[in-house]
N, C-alpha and C positions, 0 to 999 in steps of 0.2 A: 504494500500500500504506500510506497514509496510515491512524495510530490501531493501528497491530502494536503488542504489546511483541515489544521481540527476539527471544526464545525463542517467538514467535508466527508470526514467519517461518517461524522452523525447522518449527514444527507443518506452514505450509502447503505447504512446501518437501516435507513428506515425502508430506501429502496428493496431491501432483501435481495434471496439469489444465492445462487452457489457461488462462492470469490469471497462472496462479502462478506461472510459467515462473523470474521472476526472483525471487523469496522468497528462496534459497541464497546467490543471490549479494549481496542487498542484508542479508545477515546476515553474511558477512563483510565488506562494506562498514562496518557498524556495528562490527565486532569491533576491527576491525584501526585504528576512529578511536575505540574508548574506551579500547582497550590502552595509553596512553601518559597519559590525562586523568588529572590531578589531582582529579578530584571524586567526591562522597560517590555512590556506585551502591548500595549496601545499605543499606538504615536501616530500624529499628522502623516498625510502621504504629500508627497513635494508639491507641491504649488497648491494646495488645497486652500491654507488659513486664506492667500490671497483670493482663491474665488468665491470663499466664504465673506470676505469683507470684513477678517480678523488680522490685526497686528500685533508683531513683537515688541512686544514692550517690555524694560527691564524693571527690577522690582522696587527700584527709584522711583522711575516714573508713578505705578502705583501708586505707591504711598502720598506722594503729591496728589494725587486724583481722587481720595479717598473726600467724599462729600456727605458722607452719614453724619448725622447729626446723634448725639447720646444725650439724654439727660443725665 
């Protein structure tokens, strides 16, 4: 099953069929070994923030932009 994304298993997993037998179970093999990782699984895809009409802003800038009011 070499070249899944995970949630690709699960597609074949639900498609059933002879091949796919093990799709379910090597999706929780994957679950159950990123559950615990330290590393980045979601991120921006390249030019995205810009067609979304999102900027990089540093955490300077923020704090300067910050307009909540507290009593």
């Amino acid at each position: 099953m070499k070249g899944f994304h995970p949630f690709g298993l699960l597609a074949e997993h639900a498609e059933g069929g002879e091949g796919r037998k093990d799709a379910g179970a090597r999706f929780i093999e994957y679950a159950t070994t990123m559950r615990d990782k330290k590393c980045r699984q979601i991120f921006w895809s390249h030019g995205l923030k810009k067609r979304v009409g999102l900027e990089e802003k540093k955490d300077e800038e923020l704090a300067e932009e910050q307009t909540d009011k507290a009593d």
